[in-house]
N, C-alpha and C positions, 0 to 999 in steps of 0.2 A: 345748516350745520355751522355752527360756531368758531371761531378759529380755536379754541381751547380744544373742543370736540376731536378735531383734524389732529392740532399737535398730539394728544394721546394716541391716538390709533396709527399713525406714523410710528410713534414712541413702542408700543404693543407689536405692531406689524416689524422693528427693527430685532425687537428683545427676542420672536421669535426663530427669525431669521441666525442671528447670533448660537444662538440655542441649537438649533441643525448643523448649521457647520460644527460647533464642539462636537456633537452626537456624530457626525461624520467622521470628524477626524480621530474619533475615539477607537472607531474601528468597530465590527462586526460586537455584539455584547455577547452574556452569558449562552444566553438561548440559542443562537443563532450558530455561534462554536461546538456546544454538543449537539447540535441538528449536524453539522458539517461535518466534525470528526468522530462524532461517534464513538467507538471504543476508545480511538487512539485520545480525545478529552479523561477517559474514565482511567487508564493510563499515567496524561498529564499530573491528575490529581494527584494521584496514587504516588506517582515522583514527588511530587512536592508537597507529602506530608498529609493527605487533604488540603489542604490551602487552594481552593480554587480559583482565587480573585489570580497569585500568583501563575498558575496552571494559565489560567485565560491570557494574561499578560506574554507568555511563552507562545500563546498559538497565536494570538493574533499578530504576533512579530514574526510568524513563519505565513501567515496572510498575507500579510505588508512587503514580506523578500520576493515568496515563491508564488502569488497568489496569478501574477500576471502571466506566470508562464504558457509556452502557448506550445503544446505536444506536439510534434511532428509523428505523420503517420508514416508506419514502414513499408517498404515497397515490398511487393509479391515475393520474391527470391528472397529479400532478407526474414519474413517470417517464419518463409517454408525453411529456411537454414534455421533460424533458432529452436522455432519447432522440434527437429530433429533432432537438434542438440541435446532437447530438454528428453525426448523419448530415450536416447542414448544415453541419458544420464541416469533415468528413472530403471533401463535395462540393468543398469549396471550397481544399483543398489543391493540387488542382492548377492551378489558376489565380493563388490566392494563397496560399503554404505558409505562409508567415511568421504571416499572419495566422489560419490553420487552428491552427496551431499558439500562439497566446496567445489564442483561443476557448477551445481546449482547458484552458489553463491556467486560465483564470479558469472555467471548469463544474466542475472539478473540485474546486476551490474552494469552489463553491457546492453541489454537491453533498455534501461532504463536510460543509459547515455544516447542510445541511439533514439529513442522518442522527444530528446531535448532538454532531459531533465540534468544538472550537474554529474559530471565525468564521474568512473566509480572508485576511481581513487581519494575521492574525497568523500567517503561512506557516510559520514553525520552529516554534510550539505546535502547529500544527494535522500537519505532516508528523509531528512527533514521538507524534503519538497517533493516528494513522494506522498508523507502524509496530510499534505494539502490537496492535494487531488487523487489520490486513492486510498484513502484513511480505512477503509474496513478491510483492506486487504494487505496494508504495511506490514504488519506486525509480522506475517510471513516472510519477508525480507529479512525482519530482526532478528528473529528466532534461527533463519537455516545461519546468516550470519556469525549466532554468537556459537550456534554448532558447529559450525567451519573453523574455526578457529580458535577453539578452547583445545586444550591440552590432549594429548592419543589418549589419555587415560579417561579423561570428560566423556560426559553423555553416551550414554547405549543407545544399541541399535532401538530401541521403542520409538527413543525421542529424537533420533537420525530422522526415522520416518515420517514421524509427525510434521519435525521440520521442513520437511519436503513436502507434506499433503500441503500445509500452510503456506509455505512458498509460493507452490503451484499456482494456488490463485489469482495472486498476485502478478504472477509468467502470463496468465492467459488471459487475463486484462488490460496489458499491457501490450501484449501481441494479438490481442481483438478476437482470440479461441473462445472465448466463453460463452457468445452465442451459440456459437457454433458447437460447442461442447454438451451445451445444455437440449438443445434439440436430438443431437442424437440419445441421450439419456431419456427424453422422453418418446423417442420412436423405437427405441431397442427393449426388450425385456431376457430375463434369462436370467443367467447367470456369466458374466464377463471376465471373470479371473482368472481364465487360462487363454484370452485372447486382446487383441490389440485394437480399438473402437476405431479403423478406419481413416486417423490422421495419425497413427507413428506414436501414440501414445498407450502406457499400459497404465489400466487401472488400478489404483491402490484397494487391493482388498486381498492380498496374500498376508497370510497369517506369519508369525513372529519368529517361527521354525523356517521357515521357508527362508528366513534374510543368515546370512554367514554369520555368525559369531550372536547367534537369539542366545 
């Protein structure tokens, strides 16, 4: 082999070395952001006009902040406490929605701070690093959130509700129910609306009469 031969493929072998690190330090691309977020990219977009090149540049700089975070798991008494909270919250919906619904908001808050994630006083730090590692179920954060907290005269009870089915998710992900939620849905058959599935929660399937002020 030539010395000419060597210097090129040194030369080849360096350009693509070069090449990877840019592609590295560019961060996750197109693909790889709505494989990760999911809705919460379809979202991004949708904030920023369609502009996705923009949208991508937004996520992958909540990759880059929150991506290394590392979840702490909650001990037994703190879950069965939240837990509780949230069935007492979900009781209390149809009596008082309004207020079911900014319990909610502020557990989820706290529970969010107590897995590691930014304090809940800082709501846009802490949602935005939420939807790095729980993106298909954030947007129920956002939503009971912007219900919490819009004017007495804002949102009916419909979409109290809703905000709280969609919440929920989110709660029981985060406090590690959803296994556990989902096996008994599929060992249980019936009909569940006049009773409580065995962990302190009631299922959402009473009708719109049934909440105070339908």
């Amino acid at each position: 082999m030539t010395t000419g031969v060597i210097v090129a493929l040194i030369v080849i072998v360096a350009a693509v070395v070069v090449v990877a690190v840019v592609l590295a330090r560019r961060g996750p691309g197109g693909r790889d952001l709505k494989r990760r977020f999911g809705p919460e990219y379809d979202r991004a977009v949708a904030r920023h006009d369609g502009d996705s090149q923009a949208a991508e540049r937004e996520l992958a700089e909540r990759v880059d902040k929150h991506g290394s975070l590392r979840e702490r798991d909650l001990e037994p008494a703190q879950r069965q406490q939240y837990e509780a909270r949230w069935a007492a919250a979900q009781e209390r919906f149809v009596e008082s929605p309004r207020e079911a619904v900014s319990e909610a908001d502020r557990l989820l808050g706290e529970v969010a701070g107590a897995r590691g994630f930014p304090d809940g006083a800082q709501y846009e730090e802490q949602l935005a690093a939420l939807s790095v590692h729980h993106a298909h179920h954030v947007h129920g954060y956002r939503h009971v959130h912007r219900v919490a907290h819009a004017r007495e005269s804002g949102g009916g009870t419909e979409e109290m509700r809703e905000a709280m089915v969609e919440a929920r998710a989110l709660f029981e992900e985060l406090v590690g129910a959803g296994g556990r939620r989902r096996e008994l849905a599929e060992s249980s058959s019936g009909d569940r609306s006049a009773r409580h599935d065995g962990h302190g929660h009631l299922p959402w399937t009473f009708t719109r009469r049934q909440a105070k002020g339908s």
